[in-house]
N, CA, C and O of each residue as an XYZ file, in Angstrom:
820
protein
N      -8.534    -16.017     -7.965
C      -8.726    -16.216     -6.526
C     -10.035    -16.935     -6.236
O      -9.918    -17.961     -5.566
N     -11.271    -16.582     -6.619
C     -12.607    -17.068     -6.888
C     -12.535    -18.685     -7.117
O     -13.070    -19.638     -6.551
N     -11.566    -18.541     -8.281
C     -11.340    -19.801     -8.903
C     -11.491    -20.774     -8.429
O     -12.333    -21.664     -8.548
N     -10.149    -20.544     -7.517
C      -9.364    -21.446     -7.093
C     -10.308    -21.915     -5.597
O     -10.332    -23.098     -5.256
N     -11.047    -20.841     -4.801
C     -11.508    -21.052     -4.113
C     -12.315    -22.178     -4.328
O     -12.174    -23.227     -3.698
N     -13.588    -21.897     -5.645
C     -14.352    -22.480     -5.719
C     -14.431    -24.070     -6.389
O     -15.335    -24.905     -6.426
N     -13.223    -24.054     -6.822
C     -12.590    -25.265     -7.382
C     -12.239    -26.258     -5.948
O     -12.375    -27.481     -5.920
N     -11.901    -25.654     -5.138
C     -11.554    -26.280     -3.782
C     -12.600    -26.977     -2.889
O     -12.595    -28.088     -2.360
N     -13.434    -26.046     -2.889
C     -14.660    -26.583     -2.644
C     -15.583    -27.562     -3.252
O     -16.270    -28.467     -2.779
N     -15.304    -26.902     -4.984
C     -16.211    -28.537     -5.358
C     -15.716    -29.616     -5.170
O     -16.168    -30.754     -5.292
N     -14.633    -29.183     -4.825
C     -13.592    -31.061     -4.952
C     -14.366    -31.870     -4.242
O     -14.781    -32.923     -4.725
N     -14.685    -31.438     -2.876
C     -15.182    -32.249     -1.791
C     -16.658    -32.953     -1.909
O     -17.419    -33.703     -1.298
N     -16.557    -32.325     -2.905
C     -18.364    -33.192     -3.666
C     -17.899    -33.998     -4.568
O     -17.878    -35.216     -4.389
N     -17.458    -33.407     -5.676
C     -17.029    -34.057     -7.209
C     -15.849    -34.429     -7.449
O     -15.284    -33.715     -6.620
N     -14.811    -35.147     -8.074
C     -13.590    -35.538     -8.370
C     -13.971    -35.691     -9.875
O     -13.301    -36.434    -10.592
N     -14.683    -35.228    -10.201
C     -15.001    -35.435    -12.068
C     -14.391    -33.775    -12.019
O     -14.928    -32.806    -11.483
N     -13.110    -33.833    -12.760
C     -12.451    -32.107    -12.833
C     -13.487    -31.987    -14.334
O     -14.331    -31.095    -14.251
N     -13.489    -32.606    -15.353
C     -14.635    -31.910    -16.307
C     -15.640    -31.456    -15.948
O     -15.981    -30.434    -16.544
N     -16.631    -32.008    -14.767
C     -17.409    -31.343    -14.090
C     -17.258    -29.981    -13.608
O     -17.781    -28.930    -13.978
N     -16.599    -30.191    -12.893
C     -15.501    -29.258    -12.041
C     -15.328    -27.789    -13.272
O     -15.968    -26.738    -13.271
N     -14.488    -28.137    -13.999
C     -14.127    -27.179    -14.598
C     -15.770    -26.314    -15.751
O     -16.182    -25.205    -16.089
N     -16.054    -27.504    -15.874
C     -17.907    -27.178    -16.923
C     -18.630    -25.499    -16.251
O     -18.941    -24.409    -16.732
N     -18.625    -26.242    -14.723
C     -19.499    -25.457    -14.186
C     -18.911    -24.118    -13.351
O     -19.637    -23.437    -12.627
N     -17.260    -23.805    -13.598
C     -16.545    -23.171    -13.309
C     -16.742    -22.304    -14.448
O     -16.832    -21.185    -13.942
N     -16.843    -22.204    -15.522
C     -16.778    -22.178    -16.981
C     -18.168    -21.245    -17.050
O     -18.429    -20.141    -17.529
N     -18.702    -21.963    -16.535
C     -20.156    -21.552    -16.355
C     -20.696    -20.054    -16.124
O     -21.454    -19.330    -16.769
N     -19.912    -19.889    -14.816
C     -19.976    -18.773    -14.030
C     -19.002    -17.750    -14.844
O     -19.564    -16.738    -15.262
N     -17.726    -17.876    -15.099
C     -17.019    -17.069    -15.880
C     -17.718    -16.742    -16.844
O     -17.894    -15.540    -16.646
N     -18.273    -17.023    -17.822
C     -18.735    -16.707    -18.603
C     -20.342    -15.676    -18.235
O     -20.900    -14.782    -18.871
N     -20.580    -16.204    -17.212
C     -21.928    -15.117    -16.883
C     -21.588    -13.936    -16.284
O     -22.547    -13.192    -16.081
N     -20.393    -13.490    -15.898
C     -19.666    -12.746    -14.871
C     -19.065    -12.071    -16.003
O     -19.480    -10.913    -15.962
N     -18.283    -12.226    -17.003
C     -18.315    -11.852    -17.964
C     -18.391    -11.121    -18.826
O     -17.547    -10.551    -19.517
N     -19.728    -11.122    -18.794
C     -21.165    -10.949    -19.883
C     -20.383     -8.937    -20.225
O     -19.886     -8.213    -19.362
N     -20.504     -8.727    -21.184
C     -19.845     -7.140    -21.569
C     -20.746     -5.712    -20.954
O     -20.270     -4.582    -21.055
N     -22.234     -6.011    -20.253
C     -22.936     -5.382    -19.643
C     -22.485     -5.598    -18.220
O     -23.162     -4.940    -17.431
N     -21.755     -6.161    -17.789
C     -21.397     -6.487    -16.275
C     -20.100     -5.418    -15.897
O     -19.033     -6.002    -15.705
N     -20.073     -4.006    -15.777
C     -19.487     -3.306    -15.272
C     -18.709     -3.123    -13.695
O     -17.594     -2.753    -13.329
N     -19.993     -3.615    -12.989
C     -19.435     -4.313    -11.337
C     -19.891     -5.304    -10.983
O     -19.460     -5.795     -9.939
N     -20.676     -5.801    -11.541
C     -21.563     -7.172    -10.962
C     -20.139     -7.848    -11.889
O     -20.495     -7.960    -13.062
N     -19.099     -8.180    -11.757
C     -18.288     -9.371    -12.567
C     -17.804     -9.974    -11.757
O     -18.350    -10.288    -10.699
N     -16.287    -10.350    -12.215
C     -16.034    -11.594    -11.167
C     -14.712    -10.676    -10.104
O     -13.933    -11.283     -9.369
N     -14.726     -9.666    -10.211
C     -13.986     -8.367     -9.672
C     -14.902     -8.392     -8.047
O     -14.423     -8.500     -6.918
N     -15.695     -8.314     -8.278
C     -17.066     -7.854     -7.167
C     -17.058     -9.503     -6.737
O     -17.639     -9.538     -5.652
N     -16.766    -10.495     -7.011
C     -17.104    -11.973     -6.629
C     -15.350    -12.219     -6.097
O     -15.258    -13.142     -5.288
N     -14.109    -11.581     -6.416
C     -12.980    -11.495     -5.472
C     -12.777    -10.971     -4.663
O     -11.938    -11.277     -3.815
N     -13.738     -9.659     -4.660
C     -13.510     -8.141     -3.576
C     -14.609     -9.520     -2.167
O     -14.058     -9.858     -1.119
N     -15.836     -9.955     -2.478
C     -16.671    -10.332     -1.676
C     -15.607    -12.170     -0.455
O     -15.629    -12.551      0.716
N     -15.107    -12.503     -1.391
C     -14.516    -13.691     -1.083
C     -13.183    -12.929      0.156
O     -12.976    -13.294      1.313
N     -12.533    -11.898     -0.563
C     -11.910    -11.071      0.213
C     -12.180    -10.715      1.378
O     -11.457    -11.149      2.275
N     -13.230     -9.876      1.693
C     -13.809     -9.456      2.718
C     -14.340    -10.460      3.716
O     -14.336    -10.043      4.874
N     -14.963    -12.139      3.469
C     -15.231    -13.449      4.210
C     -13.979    -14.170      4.581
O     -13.881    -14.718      5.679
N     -12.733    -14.193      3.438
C     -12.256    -14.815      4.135
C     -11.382    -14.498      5.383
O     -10.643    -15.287      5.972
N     -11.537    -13.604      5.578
C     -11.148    -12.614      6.784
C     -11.740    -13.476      8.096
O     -10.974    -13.855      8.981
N     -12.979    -13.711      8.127
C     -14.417    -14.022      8.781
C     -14.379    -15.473      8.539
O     -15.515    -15.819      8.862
N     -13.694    -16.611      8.131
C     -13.830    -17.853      7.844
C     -14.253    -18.822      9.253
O     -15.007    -19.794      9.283
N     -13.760    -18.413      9.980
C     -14.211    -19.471     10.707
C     -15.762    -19.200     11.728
O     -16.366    -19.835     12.592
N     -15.914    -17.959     11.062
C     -17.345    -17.740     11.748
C     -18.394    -18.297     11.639
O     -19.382    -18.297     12.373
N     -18.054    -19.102     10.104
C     -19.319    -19.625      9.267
C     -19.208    -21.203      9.364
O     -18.124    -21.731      9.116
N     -20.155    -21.859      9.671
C     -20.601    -23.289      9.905
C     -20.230    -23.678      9.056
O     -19.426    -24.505      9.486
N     -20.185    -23.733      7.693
C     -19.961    -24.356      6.769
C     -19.661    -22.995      5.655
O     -20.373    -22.057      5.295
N     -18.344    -23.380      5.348
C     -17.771    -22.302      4.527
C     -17.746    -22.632      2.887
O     -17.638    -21.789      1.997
N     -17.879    -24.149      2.713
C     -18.585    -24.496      0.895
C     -19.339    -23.768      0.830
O     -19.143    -22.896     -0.016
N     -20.653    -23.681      1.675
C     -21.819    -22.977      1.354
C     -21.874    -21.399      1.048
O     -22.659    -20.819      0.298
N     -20.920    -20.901      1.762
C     -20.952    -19.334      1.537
C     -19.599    -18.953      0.131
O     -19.538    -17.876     -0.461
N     -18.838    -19.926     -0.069
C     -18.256    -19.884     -1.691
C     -19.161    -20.277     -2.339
O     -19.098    -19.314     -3.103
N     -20.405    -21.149     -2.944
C     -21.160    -21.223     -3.509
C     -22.012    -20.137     -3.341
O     -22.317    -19.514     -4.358
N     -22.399    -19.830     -2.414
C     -23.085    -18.280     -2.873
C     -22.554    -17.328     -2.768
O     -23.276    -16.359     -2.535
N     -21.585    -17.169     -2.839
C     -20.483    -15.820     -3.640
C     -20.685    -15.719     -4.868
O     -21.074    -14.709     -5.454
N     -20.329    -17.183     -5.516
C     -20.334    -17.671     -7.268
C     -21.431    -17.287     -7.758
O     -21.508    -16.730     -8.853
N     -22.621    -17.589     -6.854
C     -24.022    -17.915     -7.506
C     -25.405    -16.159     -6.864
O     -26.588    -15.867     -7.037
N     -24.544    -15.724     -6.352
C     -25.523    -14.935     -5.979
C     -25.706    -13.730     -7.019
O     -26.732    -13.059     -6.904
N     -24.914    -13.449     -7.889
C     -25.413    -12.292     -8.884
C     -25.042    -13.007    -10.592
O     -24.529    -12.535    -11.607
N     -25.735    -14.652    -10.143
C     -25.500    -15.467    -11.472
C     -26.256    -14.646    -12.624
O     -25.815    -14.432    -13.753
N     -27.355    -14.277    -12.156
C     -28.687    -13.777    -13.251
C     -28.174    -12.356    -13.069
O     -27.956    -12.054    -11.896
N     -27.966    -11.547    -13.860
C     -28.071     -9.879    -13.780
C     -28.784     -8.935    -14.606
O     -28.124     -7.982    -15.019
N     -29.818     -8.997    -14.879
C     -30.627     -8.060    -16.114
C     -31.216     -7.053    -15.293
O     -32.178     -7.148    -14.531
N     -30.565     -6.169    -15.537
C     -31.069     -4.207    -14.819
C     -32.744     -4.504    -15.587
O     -33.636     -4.118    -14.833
N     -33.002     -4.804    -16.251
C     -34.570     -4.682    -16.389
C     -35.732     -5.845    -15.614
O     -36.947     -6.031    -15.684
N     -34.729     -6.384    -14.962
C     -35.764     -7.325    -14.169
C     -35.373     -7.124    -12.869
O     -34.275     -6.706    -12.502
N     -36.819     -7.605    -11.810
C     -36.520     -7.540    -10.768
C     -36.462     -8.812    -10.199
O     -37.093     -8.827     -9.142
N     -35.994     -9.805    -10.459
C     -36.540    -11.131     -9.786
C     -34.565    -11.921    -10.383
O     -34.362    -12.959    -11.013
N     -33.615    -11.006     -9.900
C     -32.655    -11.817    -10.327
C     -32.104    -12.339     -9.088
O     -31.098    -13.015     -9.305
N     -32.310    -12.284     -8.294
C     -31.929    -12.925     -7.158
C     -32.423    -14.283     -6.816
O     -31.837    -15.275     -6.381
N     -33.987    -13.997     -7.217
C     -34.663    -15.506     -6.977
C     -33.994    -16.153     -8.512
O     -33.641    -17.330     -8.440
N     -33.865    -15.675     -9.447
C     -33.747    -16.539    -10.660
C     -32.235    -17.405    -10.354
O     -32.054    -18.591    -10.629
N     -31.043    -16.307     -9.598
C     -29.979    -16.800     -9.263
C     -29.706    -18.275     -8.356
O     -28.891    -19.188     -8.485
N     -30.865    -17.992     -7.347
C     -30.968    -18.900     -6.370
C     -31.290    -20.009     -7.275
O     -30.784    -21.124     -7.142
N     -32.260    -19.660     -8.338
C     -32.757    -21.501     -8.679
C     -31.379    -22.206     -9.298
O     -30.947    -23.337     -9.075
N     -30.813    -21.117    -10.185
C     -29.177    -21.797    -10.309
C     -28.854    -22.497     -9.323
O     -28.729    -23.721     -9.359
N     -28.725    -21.948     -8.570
C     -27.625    -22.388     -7.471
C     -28.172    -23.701     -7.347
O     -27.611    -24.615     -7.952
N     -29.376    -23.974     -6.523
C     -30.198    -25.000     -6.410
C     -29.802    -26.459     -7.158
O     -29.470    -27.498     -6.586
N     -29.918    -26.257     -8.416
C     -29.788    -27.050     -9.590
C     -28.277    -27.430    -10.146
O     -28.070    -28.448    -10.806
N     -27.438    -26.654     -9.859
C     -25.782    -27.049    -10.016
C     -25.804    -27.688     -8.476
O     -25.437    -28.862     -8.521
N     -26.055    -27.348     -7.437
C     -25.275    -27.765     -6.269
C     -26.004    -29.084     -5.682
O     -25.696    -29.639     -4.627
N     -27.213    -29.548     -6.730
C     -27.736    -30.929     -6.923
C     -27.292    -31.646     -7.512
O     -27.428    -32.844     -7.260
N     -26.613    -31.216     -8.488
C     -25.538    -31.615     -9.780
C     -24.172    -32.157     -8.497
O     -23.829    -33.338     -8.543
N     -23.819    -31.664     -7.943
C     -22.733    -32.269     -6.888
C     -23.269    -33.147     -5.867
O     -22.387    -33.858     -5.385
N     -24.577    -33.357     -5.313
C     -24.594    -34.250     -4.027
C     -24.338    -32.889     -3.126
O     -23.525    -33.047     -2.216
N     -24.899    -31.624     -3.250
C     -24.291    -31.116     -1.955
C     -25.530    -30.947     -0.842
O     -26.681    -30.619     -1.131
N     -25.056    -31.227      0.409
C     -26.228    -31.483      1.067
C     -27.348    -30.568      1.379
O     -27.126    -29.399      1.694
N     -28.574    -31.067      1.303
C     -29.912    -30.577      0.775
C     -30.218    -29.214      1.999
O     -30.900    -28.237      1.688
N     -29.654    -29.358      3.233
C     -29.464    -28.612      4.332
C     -29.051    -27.252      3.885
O     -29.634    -26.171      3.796
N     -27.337    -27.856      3.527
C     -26.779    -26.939      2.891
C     -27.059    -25.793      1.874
O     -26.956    -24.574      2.009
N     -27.510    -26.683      0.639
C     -28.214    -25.872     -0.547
C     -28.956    -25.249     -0.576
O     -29.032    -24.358     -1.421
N     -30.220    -25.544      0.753
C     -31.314    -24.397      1.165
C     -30.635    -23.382      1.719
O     -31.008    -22.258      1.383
N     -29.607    -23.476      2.590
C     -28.918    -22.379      3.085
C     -28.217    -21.304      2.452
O     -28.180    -20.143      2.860
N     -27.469    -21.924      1.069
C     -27.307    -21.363      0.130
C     -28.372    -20.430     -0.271
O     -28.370    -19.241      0.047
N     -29.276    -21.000     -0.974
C     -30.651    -20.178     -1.264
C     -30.561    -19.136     -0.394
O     -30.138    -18.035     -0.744
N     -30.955    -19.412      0.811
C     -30.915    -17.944      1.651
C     -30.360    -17.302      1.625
O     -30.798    -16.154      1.702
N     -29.046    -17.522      1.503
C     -28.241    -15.810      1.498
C     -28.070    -15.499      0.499
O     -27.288    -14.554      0.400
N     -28.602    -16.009     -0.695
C     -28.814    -14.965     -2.191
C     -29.772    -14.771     -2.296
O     -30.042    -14.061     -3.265
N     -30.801    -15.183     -1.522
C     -32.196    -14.340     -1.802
C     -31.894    -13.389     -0.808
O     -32.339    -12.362     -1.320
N     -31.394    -13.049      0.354
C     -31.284    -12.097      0.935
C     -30.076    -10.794      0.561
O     -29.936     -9.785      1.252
N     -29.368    -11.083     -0.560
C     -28.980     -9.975     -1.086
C     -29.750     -9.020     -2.165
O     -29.242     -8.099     -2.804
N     -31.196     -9.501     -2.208
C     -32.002     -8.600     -2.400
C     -32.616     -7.181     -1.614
O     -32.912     -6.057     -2.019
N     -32.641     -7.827     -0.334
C     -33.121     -6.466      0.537
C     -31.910     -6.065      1.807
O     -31.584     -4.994      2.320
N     -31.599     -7.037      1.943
C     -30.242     -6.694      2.696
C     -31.250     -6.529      3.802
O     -31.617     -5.354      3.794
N     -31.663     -7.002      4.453
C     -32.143     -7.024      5.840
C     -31.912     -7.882      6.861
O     -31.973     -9.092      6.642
N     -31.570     -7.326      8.305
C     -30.658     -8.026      8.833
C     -31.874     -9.443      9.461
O     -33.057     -9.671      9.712
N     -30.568    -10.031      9.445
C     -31.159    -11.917      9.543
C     -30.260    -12.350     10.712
O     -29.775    -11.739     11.664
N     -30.215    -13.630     10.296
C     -29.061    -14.069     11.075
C     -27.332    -13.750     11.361
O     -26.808    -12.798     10.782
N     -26.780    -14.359     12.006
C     -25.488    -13.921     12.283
C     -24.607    -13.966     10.621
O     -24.254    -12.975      9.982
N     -24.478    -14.960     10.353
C     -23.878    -15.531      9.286
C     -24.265    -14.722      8.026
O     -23.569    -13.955      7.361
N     -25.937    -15.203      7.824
C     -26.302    -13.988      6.676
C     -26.177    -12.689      7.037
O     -26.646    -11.959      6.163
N     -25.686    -12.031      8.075
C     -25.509    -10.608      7.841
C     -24.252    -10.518      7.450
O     -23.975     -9.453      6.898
N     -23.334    -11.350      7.565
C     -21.872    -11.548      7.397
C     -22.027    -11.274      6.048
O     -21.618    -10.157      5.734
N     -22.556    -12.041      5.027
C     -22.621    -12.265      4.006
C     -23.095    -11.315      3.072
O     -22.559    -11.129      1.980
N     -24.274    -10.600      3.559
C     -24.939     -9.056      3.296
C     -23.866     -7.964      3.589
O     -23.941     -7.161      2.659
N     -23.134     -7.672      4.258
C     -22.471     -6.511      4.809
C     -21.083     -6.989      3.888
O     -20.168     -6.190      3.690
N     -21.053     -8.511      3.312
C     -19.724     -8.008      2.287
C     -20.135     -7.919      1.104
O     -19.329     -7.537      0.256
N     -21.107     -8.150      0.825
C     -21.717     -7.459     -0.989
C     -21.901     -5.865     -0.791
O     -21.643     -5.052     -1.679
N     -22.445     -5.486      0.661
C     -22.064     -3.987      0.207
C     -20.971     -3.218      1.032
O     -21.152     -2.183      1.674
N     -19.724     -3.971      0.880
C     -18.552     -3.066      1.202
C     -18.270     -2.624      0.300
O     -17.249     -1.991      0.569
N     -18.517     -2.491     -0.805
C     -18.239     -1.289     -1.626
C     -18.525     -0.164     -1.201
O     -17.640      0.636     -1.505
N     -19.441      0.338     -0.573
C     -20.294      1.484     -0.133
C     -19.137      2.185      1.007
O     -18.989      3.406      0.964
N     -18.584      1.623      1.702
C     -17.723      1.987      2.503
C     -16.358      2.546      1.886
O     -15.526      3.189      2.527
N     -16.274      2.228      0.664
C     -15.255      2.636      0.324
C     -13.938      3.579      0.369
O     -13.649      3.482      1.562
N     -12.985      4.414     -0.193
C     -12.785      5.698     -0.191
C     -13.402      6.463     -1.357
O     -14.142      6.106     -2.274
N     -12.876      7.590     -1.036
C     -14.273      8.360     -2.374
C     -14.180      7.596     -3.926
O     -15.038      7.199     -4.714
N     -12.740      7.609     -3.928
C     -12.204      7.332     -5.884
C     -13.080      6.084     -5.750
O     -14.187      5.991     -6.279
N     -12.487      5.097     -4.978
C     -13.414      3.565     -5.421
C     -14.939      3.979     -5.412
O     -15.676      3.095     -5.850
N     -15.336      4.714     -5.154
C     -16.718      4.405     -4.846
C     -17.478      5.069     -5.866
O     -18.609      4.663     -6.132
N     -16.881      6.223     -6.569
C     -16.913      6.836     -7.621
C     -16.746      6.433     -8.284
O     -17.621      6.752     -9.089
N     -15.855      5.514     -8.882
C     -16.018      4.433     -9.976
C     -16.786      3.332     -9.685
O     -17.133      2.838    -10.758
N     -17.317      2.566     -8.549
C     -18.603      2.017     -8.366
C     -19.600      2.597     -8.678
O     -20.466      1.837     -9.111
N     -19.939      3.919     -8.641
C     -21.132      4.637     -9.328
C     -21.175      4.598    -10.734
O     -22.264      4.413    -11.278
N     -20.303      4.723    -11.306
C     -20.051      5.110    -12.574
C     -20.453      3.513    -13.488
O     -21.190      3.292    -14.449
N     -19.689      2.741    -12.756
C     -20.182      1.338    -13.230
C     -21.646      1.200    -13.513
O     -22.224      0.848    -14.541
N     -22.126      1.590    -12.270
C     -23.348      0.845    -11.778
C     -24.394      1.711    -12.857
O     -25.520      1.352    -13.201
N     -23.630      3.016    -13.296
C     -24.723      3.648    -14.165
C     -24.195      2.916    -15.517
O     -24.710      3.180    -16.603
N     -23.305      2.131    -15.405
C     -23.115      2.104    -17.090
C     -23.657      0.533    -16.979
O     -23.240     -0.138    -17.923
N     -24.227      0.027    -16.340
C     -25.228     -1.183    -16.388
C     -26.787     -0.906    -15.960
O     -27.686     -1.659    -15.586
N     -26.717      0.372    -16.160
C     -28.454      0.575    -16.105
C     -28.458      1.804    -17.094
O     -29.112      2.834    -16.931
N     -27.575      1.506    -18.198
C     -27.262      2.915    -19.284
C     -28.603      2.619    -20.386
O     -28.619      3.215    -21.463
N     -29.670      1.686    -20.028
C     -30.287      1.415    -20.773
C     -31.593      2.428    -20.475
O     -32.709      2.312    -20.981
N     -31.292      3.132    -19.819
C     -32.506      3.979    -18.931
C     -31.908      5.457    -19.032
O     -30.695      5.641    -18.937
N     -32.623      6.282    -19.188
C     -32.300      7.743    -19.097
C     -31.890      8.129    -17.680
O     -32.231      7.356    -16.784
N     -31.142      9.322    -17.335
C     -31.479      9.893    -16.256
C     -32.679     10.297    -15.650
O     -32.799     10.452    -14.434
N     -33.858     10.526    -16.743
C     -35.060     10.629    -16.010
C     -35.701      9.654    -15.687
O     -36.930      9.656    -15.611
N     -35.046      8.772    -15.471
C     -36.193      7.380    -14.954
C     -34.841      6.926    -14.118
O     -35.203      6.940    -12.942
N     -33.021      6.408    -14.191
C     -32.537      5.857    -13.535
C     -31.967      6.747    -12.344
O     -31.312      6.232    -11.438
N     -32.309      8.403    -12.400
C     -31.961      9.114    -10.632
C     -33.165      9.319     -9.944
O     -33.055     10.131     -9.025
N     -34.359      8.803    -10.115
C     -35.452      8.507     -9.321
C     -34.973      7.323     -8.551
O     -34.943      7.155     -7.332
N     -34.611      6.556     -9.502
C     -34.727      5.308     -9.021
C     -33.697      5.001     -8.024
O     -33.964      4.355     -7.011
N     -31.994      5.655     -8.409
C     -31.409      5.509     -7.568
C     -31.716      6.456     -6.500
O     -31.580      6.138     -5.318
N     -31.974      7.183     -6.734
C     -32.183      7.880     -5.261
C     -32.997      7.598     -4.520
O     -33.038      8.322     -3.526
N     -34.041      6.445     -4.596
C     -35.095      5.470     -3.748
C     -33.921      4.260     -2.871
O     -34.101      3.706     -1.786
N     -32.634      4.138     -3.896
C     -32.409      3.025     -3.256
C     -31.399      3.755     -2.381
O     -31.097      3.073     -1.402
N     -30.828      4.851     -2.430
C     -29.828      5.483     -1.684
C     -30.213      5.801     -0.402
O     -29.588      5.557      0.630
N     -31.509      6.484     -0.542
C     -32.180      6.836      0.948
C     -32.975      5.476      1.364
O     -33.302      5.542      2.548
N     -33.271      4.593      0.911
C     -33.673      3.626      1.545
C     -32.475      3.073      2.477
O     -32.802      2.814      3.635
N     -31.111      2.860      2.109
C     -29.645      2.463      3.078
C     -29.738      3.469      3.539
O     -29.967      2.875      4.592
N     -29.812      4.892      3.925
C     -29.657      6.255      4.554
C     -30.996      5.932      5.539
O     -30.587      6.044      6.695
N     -31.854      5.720      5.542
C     -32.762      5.370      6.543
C     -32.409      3.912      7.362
O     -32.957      3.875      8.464
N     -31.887      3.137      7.149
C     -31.694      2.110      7.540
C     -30.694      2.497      9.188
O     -29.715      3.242      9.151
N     -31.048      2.018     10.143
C     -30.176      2.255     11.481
C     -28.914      2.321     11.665
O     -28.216      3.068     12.352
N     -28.587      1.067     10.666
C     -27.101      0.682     10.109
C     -26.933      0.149      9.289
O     -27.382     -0.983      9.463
N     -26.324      0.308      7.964
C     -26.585     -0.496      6.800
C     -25.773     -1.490      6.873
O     -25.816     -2.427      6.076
N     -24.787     -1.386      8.012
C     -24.338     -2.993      7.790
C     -24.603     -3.380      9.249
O     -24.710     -2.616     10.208
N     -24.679     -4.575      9.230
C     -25.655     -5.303      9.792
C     -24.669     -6.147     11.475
O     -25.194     -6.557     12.510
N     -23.581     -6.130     11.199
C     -22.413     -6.664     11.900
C     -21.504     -5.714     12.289
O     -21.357     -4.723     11.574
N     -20.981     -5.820     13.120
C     -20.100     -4.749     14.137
C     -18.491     -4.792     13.843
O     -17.582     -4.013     14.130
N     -18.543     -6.369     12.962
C     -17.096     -6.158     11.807
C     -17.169     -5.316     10.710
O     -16.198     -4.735     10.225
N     -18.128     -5.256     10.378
C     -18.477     -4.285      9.285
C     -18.893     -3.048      9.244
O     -18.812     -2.228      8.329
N     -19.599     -2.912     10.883
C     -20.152     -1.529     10.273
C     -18.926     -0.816     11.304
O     -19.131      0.384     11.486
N     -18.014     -1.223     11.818
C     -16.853     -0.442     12.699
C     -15.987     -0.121     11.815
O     -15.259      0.853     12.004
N     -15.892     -0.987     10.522
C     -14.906     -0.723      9.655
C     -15.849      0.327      8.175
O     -15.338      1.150      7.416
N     -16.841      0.007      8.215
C     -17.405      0.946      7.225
C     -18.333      1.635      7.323
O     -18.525      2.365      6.350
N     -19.120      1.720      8.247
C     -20.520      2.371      8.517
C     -20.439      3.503      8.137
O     -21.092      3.812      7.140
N     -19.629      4.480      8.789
C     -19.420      5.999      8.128
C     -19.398      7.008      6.912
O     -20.061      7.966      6.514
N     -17.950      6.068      6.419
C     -17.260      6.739      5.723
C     -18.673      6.039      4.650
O     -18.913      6.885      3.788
N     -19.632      4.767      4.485
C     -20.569      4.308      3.625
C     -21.587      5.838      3.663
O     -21.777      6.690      2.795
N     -21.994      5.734      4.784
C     -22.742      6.873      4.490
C     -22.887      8.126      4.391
O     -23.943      8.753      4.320
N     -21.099      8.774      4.380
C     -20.889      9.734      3.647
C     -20.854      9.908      2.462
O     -20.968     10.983      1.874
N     -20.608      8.308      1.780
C     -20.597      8.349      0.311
C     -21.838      8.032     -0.127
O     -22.027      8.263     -1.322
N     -22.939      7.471      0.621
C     -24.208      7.584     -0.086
C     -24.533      8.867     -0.112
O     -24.776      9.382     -1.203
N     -24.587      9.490      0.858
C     -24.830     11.247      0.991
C     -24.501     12.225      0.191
O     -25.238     13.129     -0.202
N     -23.370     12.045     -0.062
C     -22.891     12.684     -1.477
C     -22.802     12.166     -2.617
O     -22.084     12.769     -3.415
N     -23.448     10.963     -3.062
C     -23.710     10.907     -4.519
C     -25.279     11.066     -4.438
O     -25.891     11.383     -5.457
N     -26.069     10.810     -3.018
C     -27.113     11.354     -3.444
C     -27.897     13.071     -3.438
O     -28.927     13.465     -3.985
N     -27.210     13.562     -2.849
C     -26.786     15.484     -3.193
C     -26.469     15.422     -4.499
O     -27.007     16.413     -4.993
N     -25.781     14.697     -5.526
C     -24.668     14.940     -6.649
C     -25.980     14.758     -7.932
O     -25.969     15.346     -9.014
N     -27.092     13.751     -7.434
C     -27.905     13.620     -8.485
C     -28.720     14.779     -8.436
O     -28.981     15.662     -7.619
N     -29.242     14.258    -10.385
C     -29.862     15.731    -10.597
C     -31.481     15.746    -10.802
O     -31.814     16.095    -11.935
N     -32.419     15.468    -10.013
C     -33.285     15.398    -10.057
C     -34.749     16.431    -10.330
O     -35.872     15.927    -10.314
């Protein structure tokens, strides 16, 4: 689905399909990667899912399939700077097409802003509130989103990775509304922060 999306979109830059397919290739393979439990290309169909719902909201809709592809390009649980590292991807392939320089900064923005998820503009909250519809989930999905998410930070004990998640749990639990849009948070606001609530009760600190 990703694919095909994003294949659609490069067309309108590139007609070189080796291109095309290189840098398609690209991403599969980083999405991939055997440490990628939810960050894969599962989480890059669920996100395309949830926008294209929302398509005509967005000024330019290449730009927000390119940062679907490109926003969790870099993923190393031991660094904190994968968002900016993602963005310079993006940057550098979507120069590789001619895509316009307007555009590509815009890009940039809404994968550097799936770092803090803080609300921005119309569009980038669009874009923020569907990387974390997972959170809204029903319990089972979201329970196996946990489970993932610990088996890509399995490189860390429980005594160092339920500090940590539980900084980032109550940080969305303090937040007014964690999603940022009134499509999103009417359809998930709740039932999200019943399920942050109870996996963060569930840890054992």
């Amino acid at each position: 689905m990703i694919k095909q999306e994003f294949l659609e979109s490069l067309n309108a830059y590139t007609s070189d399909s080796e291109q095309q397919l290189a840098m398609w290739s690209e991403i599969e393979k980083n999405y991939s990667e055997p440490n990628r439990h939810y960050h894969n290309l599962a989480h890059l169909n669920s996100i395309l899912t949830e926008l294209k719902i929302h398509q005509d909201k967005f000024s330019n809709w290449d730009a927000i399939v390119f940062a679907i592809v490109y926003h969790d390009f870099v993923y190393n649980t031991s660094e904190s700077n994968n968002e900016e590292q993602s963005a310079e991807v993006a940057i550098k392939r979507l120069n590789l097409i001619s895509f316009p320089e307007k555009l590509t900064t815009f890009c940039s923005h809404l994968i550097l802003a799936t770092k803090n998820h803080e609300s921005s503009d119309r569009e980038t909250n669009l874009f923020t509130d569907a990387d974390l519809s997972i959170l809204g989930s029903d319990a089972e999905a979201y329970q196996t989103y946990t489970r993932q998410i610990r088996l890509e930070y399995s490189i860390f004990p429980d005594l160092v990775y339920n500090p940590g998640r539980k900084k980032v749990l109550t940080r969305f639990l303090n937040m007014k509304s964690i999603y940022k849009t009134k499509e999103f948070s009417d359809k998930y606001e709740l039932t999200g922060r019943a399920n942050l609530q109870t996996e963060l009760s569930a840890l054992h600190i």
